[in-house]
N, C-alpha and C positions, 0 to 999 in steps of 0.2 A: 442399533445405529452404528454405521460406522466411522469410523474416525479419520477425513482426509490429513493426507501427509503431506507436506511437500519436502522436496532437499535438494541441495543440489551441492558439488560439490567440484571445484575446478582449482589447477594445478598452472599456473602461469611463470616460467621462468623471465628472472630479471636480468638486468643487468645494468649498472651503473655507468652514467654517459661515461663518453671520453674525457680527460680532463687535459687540459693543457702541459700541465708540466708530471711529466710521467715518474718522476723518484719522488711526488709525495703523496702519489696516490695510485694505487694500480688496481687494477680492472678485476673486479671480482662478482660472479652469479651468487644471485638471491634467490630464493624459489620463494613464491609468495601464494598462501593458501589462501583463497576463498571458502569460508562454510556457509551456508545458510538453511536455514530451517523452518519451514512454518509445522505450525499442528495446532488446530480445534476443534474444541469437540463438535459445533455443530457445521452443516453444510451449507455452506456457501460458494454460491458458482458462479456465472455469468448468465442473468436472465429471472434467480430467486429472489421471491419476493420479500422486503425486508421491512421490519418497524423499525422507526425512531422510539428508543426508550427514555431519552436525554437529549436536549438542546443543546448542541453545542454554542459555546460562545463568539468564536470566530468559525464562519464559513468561505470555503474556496469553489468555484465555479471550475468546473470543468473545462472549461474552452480552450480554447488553442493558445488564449492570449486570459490565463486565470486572472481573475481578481479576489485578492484577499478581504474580508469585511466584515464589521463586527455582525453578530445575528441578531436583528431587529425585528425577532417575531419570525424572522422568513422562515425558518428550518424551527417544529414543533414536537415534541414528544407526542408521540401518539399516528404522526405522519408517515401514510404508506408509501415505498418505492420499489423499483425493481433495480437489482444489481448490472450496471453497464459493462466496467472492467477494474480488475485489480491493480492496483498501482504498490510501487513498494510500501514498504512496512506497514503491512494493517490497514493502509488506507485504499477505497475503493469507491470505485466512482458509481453515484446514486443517481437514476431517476427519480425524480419527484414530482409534483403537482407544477409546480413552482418554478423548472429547473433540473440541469444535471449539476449534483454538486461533489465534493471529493469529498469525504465522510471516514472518518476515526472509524476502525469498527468497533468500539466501546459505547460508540455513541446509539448502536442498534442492533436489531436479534434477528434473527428468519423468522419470518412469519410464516408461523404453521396452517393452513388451509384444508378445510375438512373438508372430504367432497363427496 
């Protein structure tokens, strides 16, 4: 099995606005690192079909215009969906029965499919 990676890593120079009175503060570059890194171990893509293993307690709707709301039954352990898209940190957006909704991925596993 292998193990996807992600990284990325980007170098942005700064620089401190102008400031009005120039002998108490003078104009100096920052360079500001960005890192980021994903890695787990299982695969996860755009299109994989996933189980819910845990109910979350609040869920977020996908849409253009999200709504936040407690989970009253909607979203079920045990409920199948297919992976839409990755949004930052660990969260990604689930079809389901129900619903596209943004989903922890703590909250669910791939589902493995024998064929």
């Amino acid at each position: 099995m292998a193990i996807p990676s992600f990284s990325c890593a980007n170098t942005v120079p700064y620089q401190n606005p102008p400031f009005k009175n120039p002998t108490t503060h003078k104009g100096s570059r920052r360079i500001i690192s960005i890192n980021c890194e994903y890695s787990k171990g299982s695969k996860l893509e755009i299109g994989s079909p996933i189980i819910v293993i845990e109910a979350p307690k609040m869920i977020k709707t996908a849409a253009s215009v999200p709504c936040l709301r407690v989970n009253s039954g909607l979203v079920k352990a045990g409920d199948v969906g297919r992976i839409v898209s990755r949004k930052p940190k660990d969260v990604w957006a689930v079809r389901l029965a129900i619903g596209t909704y943004l989903l922890d991925g703590k909250y669910f596993k791939p589902l493995e499919l024998d064929e």
